[in-house]
C-alpha positions as CSV (number, residue, x, y, z in Angstrom):
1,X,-64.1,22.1,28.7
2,X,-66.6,19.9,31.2
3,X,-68.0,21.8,34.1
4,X,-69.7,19.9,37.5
5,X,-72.8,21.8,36.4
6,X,-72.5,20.6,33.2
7,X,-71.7,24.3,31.4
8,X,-69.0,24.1,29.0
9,X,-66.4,26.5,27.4
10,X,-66.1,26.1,23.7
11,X,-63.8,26.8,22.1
12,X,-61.1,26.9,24.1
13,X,-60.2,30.5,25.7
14,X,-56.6,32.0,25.5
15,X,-54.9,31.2,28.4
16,X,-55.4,34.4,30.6
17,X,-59.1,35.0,29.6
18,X,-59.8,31.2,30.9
19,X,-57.7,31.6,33.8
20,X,-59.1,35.4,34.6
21,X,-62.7,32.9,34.6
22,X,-61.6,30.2,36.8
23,X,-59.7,32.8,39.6
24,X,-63.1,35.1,39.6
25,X,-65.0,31.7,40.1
26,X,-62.2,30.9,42.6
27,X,-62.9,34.3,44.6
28,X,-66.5,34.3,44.3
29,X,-67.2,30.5,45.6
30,X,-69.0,29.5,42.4
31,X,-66.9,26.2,42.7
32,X,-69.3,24.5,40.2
33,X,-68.4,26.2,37.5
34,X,-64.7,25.4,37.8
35,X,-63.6,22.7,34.8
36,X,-63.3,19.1,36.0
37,X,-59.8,18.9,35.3
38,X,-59.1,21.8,37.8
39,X,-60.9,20.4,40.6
40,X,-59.4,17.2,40.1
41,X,-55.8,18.5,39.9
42,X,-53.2,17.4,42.6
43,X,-52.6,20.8,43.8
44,X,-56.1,20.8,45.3
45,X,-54.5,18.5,48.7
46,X,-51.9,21.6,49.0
47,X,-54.9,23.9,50.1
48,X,-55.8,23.0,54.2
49,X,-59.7,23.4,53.0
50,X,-59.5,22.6,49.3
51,X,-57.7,19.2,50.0
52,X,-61.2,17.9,50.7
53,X,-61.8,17.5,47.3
54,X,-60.1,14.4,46.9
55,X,-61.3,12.2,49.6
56,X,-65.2,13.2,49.1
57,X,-64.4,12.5,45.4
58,X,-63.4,9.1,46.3
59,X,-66.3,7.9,48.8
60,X,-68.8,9.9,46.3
61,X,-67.6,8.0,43.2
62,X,-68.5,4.5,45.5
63,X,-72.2,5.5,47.0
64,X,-73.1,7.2,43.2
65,X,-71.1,5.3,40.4
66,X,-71.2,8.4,38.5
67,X,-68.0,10.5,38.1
68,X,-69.9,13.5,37.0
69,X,-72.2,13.3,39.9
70,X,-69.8,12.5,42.6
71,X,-67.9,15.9,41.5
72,X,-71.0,18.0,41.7
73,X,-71.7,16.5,44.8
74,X,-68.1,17.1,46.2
75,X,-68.2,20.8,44.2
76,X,-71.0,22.2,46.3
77,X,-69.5,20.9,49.4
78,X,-66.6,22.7,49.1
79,X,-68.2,25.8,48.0
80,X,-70.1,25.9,51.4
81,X,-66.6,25.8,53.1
82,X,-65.4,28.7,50.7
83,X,-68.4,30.8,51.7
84,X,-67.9,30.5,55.0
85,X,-64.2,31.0,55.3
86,X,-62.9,34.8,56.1
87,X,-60.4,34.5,53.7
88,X,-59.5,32.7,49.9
89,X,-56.2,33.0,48.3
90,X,-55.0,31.6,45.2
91,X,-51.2,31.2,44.9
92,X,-50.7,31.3,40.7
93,X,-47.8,31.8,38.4
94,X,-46.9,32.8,35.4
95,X,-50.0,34.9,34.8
96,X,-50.0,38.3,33.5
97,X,-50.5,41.2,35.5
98,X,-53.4,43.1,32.7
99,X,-55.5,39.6,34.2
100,X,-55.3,40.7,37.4
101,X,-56.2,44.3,37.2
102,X,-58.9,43.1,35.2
103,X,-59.8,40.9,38.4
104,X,-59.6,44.4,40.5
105,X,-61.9,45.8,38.8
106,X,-64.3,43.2,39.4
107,X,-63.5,42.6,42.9
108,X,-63.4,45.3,44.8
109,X,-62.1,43.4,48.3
110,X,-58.9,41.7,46.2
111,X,-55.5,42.6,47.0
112,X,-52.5,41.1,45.2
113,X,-49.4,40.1,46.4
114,X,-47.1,40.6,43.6
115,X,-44.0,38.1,43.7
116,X,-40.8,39.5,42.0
117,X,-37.4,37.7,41.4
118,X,-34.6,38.1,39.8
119,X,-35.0,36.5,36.1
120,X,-31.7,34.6,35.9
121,X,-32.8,32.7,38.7
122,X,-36.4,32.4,37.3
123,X,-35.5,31.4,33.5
124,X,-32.3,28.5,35.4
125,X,-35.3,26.9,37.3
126,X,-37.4,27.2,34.2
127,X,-34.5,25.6,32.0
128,X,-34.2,22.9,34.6
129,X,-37.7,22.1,34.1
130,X,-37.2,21.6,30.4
131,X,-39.0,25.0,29.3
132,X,-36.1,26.1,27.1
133,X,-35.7,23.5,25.4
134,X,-34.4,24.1,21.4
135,X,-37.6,23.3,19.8
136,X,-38.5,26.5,21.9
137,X,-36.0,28.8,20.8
138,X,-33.2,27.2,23.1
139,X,-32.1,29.9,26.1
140,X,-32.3,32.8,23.6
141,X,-36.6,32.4,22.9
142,X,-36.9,31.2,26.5
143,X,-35.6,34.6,27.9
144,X,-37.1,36.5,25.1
145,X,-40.7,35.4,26.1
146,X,-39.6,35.9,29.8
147,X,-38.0,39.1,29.8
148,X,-40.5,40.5,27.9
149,X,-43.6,39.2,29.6
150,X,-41.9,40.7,32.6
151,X,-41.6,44.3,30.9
152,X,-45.0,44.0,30.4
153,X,-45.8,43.0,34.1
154,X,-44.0,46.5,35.2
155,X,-46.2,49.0,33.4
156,X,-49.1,46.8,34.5
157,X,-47.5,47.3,38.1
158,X,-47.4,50.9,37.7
159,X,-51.2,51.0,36.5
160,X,-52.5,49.4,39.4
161,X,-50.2,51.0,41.6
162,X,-52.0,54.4,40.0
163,X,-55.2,52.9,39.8
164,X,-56.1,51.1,42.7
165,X,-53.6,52.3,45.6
166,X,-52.9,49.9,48.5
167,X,-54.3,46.8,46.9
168,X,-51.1,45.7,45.1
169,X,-48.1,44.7,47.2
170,X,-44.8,44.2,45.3
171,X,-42.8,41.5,47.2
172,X,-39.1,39.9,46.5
173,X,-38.6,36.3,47.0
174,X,-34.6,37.4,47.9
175,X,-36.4,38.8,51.0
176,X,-38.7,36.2,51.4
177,X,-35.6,33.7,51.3
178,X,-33.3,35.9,53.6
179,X,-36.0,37.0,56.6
180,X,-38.8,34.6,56.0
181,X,-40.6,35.8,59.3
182,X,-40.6,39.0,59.0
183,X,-41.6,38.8,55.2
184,X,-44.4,36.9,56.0
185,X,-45.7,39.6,58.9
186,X,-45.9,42.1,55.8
187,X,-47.9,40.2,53.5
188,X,-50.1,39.0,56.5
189,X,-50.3,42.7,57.7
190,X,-51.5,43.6,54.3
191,X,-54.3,41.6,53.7
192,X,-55.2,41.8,57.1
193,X,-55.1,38.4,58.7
194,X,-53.6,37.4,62.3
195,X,-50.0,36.0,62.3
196,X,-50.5,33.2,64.6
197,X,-47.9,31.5,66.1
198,X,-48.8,27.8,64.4
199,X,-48.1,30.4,61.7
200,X,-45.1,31.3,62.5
201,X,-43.6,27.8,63.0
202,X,-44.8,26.6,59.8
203,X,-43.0,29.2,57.9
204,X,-40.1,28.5,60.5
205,X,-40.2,24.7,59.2
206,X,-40.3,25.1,55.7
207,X,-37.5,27.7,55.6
208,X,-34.9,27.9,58.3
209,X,-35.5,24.6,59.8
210,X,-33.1,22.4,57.8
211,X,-36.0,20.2,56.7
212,X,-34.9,18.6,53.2
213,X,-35.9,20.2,50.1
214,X,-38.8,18.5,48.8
215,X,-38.9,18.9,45.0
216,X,-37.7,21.5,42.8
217,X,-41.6,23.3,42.1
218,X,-42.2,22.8,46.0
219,X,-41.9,25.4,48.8
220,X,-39.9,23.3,51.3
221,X,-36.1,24.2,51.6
222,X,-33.2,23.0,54.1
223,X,-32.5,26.7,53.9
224,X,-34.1,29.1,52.0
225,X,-31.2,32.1,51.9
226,X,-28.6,29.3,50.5
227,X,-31.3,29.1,47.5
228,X,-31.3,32.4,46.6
229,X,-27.7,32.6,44.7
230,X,-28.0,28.9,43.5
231,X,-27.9,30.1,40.3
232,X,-24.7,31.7,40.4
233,X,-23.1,29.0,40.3
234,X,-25.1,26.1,38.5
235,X,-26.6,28.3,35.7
236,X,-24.0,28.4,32.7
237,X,-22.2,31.4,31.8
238,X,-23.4,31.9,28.1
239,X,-26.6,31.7,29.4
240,X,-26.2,33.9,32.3
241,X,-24.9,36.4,29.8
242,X,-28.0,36.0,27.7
243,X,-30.2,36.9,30.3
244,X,-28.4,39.5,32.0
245,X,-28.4,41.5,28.6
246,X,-31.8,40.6,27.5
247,X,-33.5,41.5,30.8
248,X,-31.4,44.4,31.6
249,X,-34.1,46.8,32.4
250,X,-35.9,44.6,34.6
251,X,-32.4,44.2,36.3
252,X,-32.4,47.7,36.7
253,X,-36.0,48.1,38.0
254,X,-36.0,46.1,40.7
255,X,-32.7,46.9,42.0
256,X,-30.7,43.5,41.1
257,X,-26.7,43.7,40.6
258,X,-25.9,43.8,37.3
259,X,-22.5,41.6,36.9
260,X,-19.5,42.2,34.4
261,X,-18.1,39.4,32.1
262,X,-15.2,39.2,34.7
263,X,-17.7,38.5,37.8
264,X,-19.5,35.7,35.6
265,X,-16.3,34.0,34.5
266,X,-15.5,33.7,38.4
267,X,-18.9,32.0,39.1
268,X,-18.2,29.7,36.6
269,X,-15.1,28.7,37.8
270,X,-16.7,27.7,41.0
271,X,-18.9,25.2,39.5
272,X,-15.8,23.5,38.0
């Protein structure tokens, strides 16, 4: 895997050793050694400093007329502006919790805002997406893989809970959804940054301020708390039952209603 300063990765890493790489890279500033492909991704224009990647890509490529130059060029720049900002945050998904306490140990000013919610709405977003497909086991692999990933995640929880007190905060996205505001405070609070007012509206914006909903991997919602039970309605019942009794504990865990056949059958009826 190319590099801006020309290092490579060969072979190929499993998916959380090469991600556990590119977030301590991430943390540490040492933008250089990110792979092209990461630097060069879309999401890059979602981060307020990182967006600057793509423009100074662009007039590089023109003054150089070397791809590989203009990106190590536009790599160092942005690494200046990491080092010299108070605070870097990755937003990730789908990455296991063992990476991250892994990442703890290595950093010891890292704190992690664990996102949790409720795996029937997780796995119909997925299906929507077209990761459960039936050259992927159908609904029945899909939350298999899920459910248990997820089982895995809550030992790991407990472990850094245990292990490195105060530096993981477990958050729901039902509360998120339902008091945005005051949500945000917490996780703000907790890594210790000011809750501005600009930051405030933003959050106001994107959630409660009846903007349209953007896309369906996106953050912006007309209303966040009409989200949360979208899946009650819109998921189907055989595969609602499939993931209620697959991911029972996790259910259970976090506190999540578990419904009876009778309560299902009614959502469905709503749909029709």
């Amino acid at each position: 895997m190319a590099t801006p300063d020309k290092s490579h990765r060969l072979p190929p890493l499993e998916f959380n050793s090469e991600a556990t790489d590119e977030m301590y890279n991430w943390f540490t500033c040492d933008i250089p050694k990110l792979p092209n492909i990461a630097l060069l991704d879309m999401f890059m224009n979602k981060g307020m400093k990182s967006a600057m990647m793509t423009d100074c890509y662009r007039d590089a490529v023109k003054k150089v007329r070397d791809s590989s130059t203009a990106l190590l060029l536009c790599a160092k720049q942005l690494k200046s502006v990491c080092l010299n900002s108070p605070f870097r945050i990755i937003k990730t998904i789908r990455l296991e919790l063992s990476t991250v306490s892994y990442l703890l140990d290595r950093l010891p000013n890292l704190q992690i805002i664990h996102l949790v919610r409720d795996p029937r709405a997780t796995l119909a977003s997925q299906a929507k997406l077209g990761m459960c497909k039936q050259s992927k086991g159908g609904q029945p692999g899909c939350t298999e893989r899920f459910c248990k990933r997820l089982e895995n995640d809550v030992l790991e929880e407990e472990n850094i809970l245990r292990k490195h007190q105060g530096r993981i905060m477990p958050v729901f996205y039902e509360d998120i959804a339902r008091e945005p505001i005051q949500t945000s405070k917490k996780m703000y609070d907790f890594i210790g940054a000011e809750f501005t007012h600009s930051a405030e509206q933003y959050i106001f914006n994107i959630t409660m301020a009846g903007l349209e909903n953007d896309c369906a991997i996106c953050t912006t919602r007309s209303n966040s708390t009409e989200h949360i039970d979208s899946w009650k309605t819109k998921m189907k019942l055989e595969f609602k039952t499939i993931v209620q009794a697959r991911c029972n504990y996790i259910l259970r865990r976090y506190g999540y209603k578990i419904y009876t056949q009778d309560e299902f059958i009614n959502m469905a009826r709503k749909t029709k």
